[in-house]
NUDO-20711 format. One record per residue (C-alpha): residue number from 1; residue in one letter; x, y, z. Coordinates in steps of 0.1 Angstrom, whole numbers, always signed. Each point is the difference from the previous one (the first is absolute). Layout:
N
{n: NUM res: A east: X north: Y up: Z}
...
This chain:
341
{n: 1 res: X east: +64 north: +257 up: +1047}
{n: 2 res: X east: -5 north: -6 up: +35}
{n: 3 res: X east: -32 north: -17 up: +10}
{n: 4 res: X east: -15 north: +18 up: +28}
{n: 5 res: X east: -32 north: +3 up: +19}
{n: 6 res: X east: +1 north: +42 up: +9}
{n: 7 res: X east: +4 north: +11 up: -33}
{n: 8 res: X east: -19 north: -9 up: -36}
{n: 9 res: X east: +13 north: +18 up: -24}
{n: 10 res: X east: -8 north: -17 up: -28}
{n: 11 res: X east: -40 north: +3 up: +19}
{n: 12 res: X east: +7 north: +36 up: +7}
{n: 13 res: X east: +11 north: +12 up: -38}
{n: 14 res: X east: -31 north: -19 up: -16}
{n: 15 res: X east: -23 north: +17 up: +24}
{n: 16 res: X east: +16 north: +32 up: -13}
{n: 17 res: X east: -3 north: -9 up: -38}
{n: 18 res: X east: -38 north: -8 up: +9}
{n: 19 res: X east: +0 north: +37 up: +18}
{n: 20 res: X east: +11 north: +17 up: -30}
{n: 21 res: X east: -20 north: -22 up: -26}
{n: 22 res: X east: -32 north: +5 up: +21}
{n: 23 res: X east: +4 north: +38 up: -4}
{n: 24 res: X east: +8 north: +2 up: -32}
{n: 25 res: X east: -31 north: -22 up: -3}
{n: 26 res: X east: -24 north: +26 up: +16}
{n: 27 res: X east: +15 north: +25 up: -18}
{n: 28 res: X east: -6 north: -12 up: -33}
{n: 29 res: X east: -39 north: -7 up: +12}
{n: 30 res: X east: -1 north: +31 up: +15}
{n: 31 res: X east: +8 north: +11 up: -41}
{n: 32 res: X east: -23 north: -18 up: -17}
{n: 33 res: X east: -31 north: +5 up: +21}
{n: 34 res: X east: +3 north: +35 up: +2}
{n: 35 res: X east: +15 north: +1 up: -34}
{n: 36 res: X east: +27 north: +26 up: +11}
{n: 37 res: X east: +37 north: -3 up: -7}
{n: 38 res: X east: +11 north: +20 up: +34}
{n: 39 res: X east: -24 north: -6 up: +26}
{n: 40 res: X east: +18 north: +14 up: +27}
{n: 41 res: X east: +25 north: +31 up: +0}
{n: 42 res: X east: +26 north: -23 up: +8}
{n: 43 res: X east: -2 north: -17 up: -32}
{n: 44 res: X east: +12 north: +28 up: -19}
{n: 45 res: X east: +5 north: +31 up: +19}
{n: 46 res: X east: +9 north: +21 up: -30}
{n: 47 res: X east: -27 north: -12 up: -28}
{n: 48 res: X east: -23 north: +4 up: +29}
{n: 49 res: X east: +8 north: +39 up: +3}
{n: 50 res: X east: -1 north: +5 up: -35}
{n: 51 res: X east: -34 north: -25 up: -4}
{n: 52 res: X east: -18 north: +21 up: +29}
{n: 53 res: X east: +6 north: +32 up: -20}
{n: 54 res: X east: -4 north: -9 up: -31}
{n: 55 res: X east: -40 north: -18 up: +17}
{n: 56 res: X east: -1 north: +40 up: +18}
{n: 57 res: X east: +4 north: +18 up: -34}
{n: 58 res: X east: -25 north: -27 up: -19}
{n: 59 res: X east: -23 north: +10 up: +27}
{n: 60 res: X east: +4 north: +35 up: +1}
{n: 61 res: X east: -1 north: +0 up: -41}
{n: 62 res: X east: -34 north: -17 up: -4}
{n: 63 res: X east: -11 north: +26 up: +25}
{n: 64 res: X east: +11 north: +27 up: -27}
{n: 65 res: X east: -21 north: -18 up: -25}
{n: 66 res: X east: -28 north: -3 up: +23}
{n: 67 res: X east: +1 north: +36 up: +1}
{n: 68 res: X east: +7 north: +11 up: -36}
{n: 69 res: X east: -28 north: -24 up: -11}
{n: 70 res: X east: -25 north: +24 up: +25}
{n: 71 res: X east: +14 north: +29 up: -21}
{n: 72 res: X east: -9 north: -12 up: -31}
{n: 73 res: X east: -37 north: -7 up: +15}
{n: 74 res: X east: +3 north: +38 up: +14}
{n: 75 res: X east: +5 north: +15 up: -36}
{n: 76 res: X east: -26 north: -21 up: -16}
{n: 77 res: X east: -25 north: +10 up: +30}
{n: 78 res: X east: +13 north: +37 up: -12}
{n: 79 res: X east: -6 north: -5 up: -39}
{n: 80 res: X east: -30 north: -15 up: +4}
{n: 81 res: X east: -14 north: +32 up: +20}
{n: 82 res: X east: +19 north: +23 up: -31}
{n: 83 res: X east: -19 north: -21 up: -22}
{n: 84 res: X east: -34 north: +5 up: +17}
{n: 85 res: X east: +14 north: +37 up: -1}
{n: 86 res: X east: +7 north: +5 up: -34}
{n: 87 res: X east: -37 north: -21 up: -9}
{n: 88 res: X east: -14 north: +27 up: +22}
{n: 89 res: X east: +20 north: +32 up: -16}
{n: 90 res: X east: -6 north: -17 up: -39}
{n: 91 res: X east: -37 north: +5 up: +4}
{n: 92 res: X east: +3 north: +36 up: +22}
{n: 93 res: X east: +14 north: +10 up: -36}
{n: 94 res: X east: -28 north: -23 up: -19}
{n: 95 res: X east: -28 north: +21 up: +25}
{n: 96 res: X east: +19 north: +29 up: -12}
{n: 97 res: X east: +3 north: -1 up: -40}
{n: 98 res: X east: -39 north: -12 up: +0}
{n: 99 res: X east: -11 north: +31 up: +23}
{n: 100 res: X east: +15 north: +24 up: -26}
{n: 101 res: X east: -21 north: -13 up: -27}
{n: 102 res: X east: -21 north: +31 up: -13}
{n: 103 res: X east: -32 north: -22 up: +2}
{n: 104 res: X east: +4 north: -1 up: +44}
{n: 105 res: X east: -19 north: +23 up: +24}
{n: 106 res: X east: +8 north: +7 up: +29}
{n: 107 res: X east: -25 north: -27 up: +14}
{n: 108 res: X east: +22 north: -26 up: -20}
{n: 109 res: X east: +31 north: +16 up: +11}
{n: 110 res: X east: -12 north: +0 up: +34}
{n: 111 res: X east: -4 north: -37 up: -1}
{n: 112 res: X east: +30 north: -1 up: -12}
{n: 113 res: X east: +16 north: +18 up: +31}
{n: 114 res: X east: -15 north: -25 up: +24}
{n: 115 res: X east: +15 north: -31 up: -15}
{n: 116 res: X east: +36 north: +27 up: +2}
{n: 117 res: X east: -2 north: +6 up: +39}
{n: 118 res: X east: -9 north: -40 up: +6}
{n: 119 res: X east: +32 north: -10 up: -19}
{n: 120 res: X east: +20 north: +27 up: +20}
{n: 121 res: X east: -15 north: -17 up: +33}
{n: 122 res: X east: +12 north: -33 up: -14}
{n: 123 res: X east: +40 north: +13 up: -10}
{n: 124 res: X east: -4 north: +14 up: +41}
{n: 125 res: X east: -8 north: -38 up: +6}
{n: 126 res: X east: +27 north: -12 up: -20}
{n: 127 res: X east: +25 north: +25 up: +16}
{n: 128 res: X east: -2 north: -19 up: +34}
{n: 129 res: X east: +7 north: -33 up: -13}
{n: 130 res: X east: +24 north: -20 up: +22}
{n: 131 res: X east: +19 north: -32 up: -3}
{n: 132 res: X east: +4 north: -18 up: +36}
{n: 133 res: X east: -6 north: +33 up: +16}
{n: 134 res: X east: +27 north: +19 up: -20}
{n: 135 res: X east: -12 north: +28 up: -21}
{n: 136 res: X east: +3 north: -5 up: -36}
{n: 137 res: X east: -3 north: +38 up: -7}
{n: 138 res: X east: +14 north: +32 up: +15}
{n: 139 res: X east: -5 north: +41 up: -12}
{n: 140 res: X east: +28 north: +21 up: +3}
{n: 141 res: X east: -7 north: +15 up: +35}
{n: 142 res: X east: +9 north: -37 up: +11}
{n: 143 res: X east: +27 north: -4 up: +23}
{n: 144 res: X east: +25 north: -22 up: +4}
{n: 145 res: X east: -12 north: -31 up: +24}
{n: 146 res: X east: +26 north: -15 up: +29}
{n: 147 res: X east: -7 north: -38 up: +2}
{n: 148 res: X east: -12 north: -16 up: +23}
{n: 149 res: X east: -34 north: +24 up: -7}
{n: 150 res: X east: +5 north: -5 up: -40}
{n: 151 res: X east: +24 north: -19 up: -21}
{n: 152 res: X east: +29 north: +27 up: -7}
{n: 153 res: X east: -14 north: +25 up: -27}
{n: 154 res: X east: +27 north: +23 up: -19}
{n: 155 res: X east: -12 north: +33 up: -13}
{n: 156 res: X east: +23 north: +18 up: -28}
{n: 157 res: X east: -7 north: +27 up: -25}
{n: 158 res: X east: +3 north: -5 up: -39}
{n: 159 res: X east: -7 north: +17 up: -31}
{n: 160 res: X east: -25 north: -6 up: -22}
{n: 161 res: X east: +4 north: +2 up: -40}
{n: 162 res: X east: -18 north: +39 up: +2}
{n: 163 res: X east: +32 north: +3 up: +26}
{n: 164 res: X east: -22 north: +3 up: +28}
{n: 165 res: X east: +4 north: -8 up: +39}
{n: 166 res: X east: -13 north: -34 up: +6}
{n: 167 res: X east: -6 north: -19 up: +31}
{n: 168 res: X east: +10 north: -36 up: -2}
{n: 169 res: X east: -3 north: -31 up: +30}
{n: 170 res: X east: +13 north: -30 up: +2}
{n: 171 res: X east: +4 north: -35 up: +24}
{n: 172 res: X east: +37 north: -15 up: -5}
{n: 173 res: X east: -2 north: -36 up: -2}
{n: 174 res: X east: +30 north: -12 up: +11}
{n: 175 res: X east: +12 north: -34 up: -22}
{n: 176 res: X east: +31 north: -15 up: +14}
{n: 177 res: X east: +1 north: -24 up: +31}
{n: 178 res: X east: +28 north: +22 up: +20}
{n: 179 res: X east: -29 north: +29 up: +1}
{n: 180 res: X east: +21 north: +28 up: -15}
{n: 181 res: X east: -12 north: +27 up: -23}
{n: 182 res: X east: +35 north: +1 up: -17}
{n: 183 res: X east: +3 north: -39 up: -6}
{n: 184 res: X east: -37 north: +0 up: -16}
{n: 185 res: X east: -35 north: +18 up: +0}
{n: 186 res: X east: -26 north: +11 up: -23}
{n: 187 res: X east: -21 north: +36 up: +5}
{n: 188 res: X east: -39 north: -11 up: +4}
{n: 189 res: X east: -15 north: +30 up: -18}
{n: 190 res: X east: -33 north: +14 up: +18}
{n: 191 res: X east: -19 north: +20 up: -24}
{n: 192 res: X east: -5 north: +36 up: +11}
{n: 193 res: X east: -37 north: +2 up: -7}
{n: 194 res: X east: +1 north: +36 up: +3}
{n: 195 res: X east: +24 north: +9 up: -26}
{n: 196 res: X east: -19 north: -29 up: -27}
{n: 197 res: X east: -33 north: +12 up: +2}
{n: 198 res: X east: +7 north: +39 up: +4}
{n: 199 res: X east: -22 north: +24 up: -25}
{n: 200 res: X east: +23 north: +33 up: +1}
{n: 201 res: X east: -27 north: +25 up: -2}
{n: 202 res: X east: -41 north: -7 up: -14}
{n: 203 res: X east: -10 north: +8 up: -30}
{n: 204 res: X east: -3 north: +35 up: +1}
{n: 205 res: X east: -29 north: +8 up: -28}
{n: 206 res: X east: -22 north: -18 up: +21}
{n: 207 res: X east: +9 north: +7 up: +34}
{n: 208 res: X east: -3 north: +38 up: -6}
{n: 209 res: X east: -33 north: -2 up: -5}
{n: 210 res: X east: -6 north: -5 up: +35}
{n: 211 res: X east: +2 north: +25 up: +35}
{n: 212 res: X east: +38 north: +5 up: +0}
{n: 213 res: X east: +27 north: -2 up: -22}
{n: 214 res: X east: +23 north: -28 up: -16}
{n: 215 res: X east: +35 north: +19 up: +14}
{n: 216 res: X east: -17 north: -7 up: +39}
{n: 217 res: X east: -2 north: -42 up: -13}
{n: 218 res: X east: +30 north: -1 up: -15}
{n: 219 res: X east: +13 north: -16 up: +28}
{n: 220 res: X east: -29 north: -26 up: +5}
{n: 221 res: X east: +20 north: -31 up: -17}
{n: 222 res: X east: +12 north: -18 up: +35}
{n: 223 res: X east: -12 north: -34 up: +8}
{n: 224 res: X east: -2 north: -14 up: +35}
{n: 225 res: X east: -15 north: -31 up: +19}
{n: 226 res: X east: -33 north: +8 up: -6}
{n: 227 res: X east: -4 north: +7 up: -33}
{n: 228 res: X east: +7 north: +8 up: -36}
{n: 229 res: X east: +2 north: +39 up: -6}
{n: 230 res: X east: +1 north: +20 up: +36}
{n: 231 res: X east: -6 north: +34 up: +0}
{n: 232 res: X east: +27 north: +28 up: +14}
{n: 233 res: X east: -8 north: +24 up: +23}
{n: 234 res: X east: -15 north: +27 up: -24}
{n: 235 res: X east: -20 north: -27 up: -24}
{n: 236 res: X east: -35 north: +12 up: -12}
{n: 237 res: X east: -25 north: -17 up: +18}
{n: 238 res: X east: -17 north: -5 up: -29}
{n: 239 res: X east: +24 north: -23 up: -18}
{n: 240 res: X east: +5 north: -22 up: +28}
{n: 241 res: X east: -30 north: -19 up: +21}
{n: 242 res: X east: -1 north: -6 up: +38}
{n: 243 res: X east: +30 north: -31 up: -3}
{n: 244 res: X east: +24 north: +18 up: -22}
{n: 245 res: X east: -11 north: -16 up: -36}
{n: 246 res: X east: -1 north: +22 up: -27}
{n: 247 res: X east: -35 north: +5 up: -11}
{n: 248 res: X east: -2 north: -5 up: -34}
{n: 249 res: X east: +20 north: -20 up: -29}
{n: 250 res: X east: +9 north: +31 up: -17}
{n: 251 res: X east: +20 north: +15 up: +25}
{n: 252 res: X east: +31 north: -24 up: -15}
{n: 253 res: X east: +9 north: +4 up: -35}
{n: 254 res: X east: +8 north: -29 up: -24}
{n: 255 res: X east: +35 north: +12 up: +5}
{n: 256 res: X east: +3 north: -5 up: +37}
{n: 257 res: X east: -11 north: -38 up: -4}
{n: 258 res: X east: +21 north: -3 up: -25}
{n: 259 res: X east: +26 north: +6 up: +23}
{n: 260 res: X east: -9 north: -17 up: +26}
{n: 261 res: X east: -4 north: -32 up: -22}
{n: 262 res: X east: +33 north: +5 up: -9}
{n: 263 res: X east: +15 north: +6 up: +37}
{n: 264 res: X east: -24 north: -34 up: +5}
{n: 265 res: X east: +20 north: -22 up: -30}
{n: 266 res: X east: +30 north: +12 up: +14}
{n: 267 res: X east: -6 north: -11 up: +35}
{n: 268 res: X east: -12 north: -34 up: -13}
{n: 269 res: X east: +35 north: +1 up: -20}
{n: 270 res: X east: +23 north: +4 up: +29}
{n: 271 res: X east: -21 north: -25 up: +20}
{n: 272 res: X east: +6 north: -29 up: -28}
{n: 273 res: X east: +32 north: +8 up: +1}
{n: 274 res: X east: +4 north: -8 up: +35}
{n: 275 res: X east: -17 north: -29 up: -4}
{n: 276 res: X east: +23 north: -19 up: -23}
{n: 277 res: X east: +29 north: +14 up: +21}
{n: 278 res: X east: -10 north: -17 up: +31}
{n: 279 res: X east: -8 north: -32 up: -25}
{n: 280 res: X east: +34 north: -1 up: -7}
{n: 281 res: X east: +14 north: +9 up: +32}
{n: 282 res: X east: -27 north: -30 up: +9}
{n: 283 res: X east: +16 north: -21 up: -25}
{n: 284 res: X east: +39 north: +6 up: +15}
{n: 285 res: X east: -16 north: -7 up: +39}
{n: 286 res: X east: -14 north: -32 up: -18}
{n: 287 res: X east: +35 north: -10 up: -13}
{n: 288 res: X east: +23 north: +8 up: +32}
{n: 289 res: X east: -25 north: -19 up: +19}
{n: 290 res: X east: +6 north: -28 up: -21}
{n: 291 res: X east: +37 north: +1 up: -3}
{n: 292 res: X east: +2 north: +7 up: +38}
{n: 293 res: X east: -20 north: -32 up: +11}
{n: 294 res: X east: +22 north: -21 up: -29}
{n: 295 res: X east: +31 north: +16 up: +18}
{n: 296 res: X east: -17 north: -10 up: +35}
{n: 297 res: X east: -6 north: -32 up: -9}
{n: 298 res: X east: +37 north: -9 up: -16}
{n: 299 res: X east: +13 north: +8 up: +40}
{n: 300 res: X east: -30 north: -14 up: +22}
{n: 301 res: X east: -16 north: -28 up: -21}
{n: 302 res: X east: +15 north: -37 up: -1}
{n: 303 res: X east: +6 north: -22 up: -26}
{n: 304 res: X east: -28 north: -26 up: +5}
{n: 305 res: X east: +18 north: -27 up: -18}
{n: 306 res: X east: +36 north: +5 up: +13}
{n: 307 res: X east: -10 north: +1 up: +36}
{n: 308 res: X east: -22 north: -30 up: -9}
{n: 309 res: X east: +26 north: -19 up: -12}
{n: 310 res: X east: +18 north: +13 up: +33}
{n: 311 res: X east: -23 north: -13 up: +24}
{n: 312 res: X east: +4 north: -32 up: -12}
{n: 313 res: X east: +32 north: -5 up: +3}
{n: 314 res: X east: -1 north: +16 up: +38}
{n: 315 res: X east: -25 north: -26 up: +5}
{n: 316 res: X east: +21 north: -27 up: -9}
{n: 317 res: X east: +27 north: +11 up: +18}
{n: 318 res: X east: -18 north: +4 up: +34}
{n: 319 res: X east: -12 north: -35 up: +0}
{n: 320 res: X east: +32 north: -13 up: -9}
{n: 321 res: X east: +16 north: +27 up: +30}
{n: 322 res: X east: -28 north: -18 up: +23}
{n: 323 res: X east: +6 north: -37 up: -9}
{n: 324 res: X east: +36 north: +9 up: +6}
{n: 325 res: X east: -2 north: +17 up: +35}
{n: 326 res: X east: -24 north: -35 up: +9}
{n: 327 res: X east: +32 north: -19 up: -13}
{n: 328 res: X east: +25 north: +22 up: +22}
{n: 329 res: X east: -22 north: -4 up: +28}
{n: 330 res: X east: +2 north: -35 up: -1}
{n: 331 res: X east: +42 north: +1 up: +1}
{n: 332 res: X east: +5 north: +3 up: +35}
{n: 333 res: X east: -19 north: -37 up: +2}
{n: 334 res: X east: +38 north: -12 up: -11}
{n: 335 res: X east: +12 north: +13 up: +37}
{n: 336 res: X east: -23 north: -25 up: +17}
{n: 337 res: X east: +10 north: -30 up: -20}
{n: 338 res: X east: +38 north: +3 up: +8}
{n: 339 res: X east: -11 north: +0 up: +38}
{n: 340 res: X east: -22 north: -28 up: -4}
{n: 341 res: X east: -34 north: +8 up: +2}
């Protein structure tokens, strides 16, 4: 090869190598301090794509969970307010087997009646129980409530097992990370206090002993916000007081909290029920998340101890690249000897 003073190549092509093994030097620390396999797009165009959505759906996922995990503390919040219900209704029926002993007055059954219209203001209380704002109860003149006011509530019409109209409400929780009812959802049920604690008509032997007649009360069974037992239109203002209690314990038959101890168990039922539903559907979140960040992690995560054993090697060769390009540089010093300097 020619010996020239213009052109090094030999200088030239080890400042190149030393180019090249310099970046492929910052690349690999650029790895292993961020602990990332592709730390720019460039790196890996496609596994970034499919790394970004895959990160995007973990996200979106634990979000789901987040938000089946507040359902689950809804329905407790609303079996623990149907537990204090039923406690309340259980001794309403206690108050009324012991004022039908033959050995009570009316003084005693009086007494009796006072404790009754204190536990009815109590079931009112209860009725208006709310989790985060959000009602945990609703009565069949309810309607149906447009977000952003209220979290969507869904109204439908069933039949009971005396194949009777029923009123029914529920929240849908929705339980996949793509947001659509079709791909996953549970129904949140909101207990129609109305139809649980409804009477049907008083006990007619008692309430006919009374200003009016027990046809004109057959109606008096609603419940609203207020209260336990409201009265209708026609009821006999001596049944009822000012606030709409019944007056006196013996105004419901044992039969009628029978019922409504039943209508309580079966409430209690469907809201355990709904519970382990959204455990498991907790339990599935739980596993995708896990699966999702494993499949992340195979794309976007480096291998600590390959790229450790890369860096070395890059190190080595960009001090040998450097001590080469000095060498190079020092080629052109052959030029000046031939002319004698």
């Amino acid at each position: 090869m020619a010996i020239t003073v213009n052109t090094n190549n030999a200088a030239t092509a080890s400042a190149l190598n030393l180019s090249h093994a310099n970046d492929a030097l910052r690349k690999s620390l650029a790895r292993l301090s961020s602990g990332n396999r592709i730390v720019d797009s460039r790196d890996d165009p496609g596994g970034m794509s499919v790394a970004y959505k895959l990160n995007s759906r973990l996200k979106r996922t634990e979000a789901v969970r987040h938000n089946v995990q507040n359902g689950i503390s809804y329905l407790q919040v609303q079996d623990g307010s149907l537990q204090s219900a039923g406690t309340i209704v259980s001794r309403m029926s206690e108050l009324r087997a012991m004022a039908q002993d033959v050995s009570k007055n009316s003084s005693d059954i009086e007494n009796y009646s006072k404790e009754f219209i204190e536990l009815q203001r109590q079931l009112g209380q209860i009725y208006r129980e709310k989790f985060n704002g959000v009602s945990l109860f609703s009565v069949s003149e309810s309607n149906s409530a447009q977000p952003p006011t209220q979290p969507l509530l869904n109204k439908g019409v069933t039949l009971d097992e005396n194949l009777d109209q029923v009123t029914i409400f529920s929240r849908t929780l929705y339980t996949h990370d793509s947001g659509q009812f079709e791909n996953g959802n549970v129904s949140i049920g909101v207990t129609n206090f109305q139809n649980v604690f409804a009477l049907g008509s008083l006990d007619s032997s008692y309430v006919v002993s009374f200003a009016g007649t027990a046809t004109n009360l057959a109606n008096a069974n609603e419940i609203n916000a207020s209260n336990f037992p409201t009265t209708s239109s026609t009821a006999n203002a001596e049944v009822f007081n000012e606030e709409g209690f019944l007056k006196s314990i013996l105004f419901v038959s044992m039969g009628q909290f029978v019922s409504v101890i039943e209508k309580i168990a079966d409430a209690r039922a469907e809201n355990g029920a709904e519970q382990n539903r959204l455990l498991m559907v907790d339990e599935l979140l739980s596993m995708n998340m896990t699966n999702l960040e494993a499949a992340n992690g195979r794309i976007m995560d480096a291998d600590i101890a390959l790229e450790s054993t890369r860096f070395a090697q890059l190190n080595v060769r960009v001090q040998a690249a450097a001590s080469m390009v000095a060498q190079a540089n020092q080629l052109s010093n052959i030029t000046l000897t031939l002319l004698g300097r």
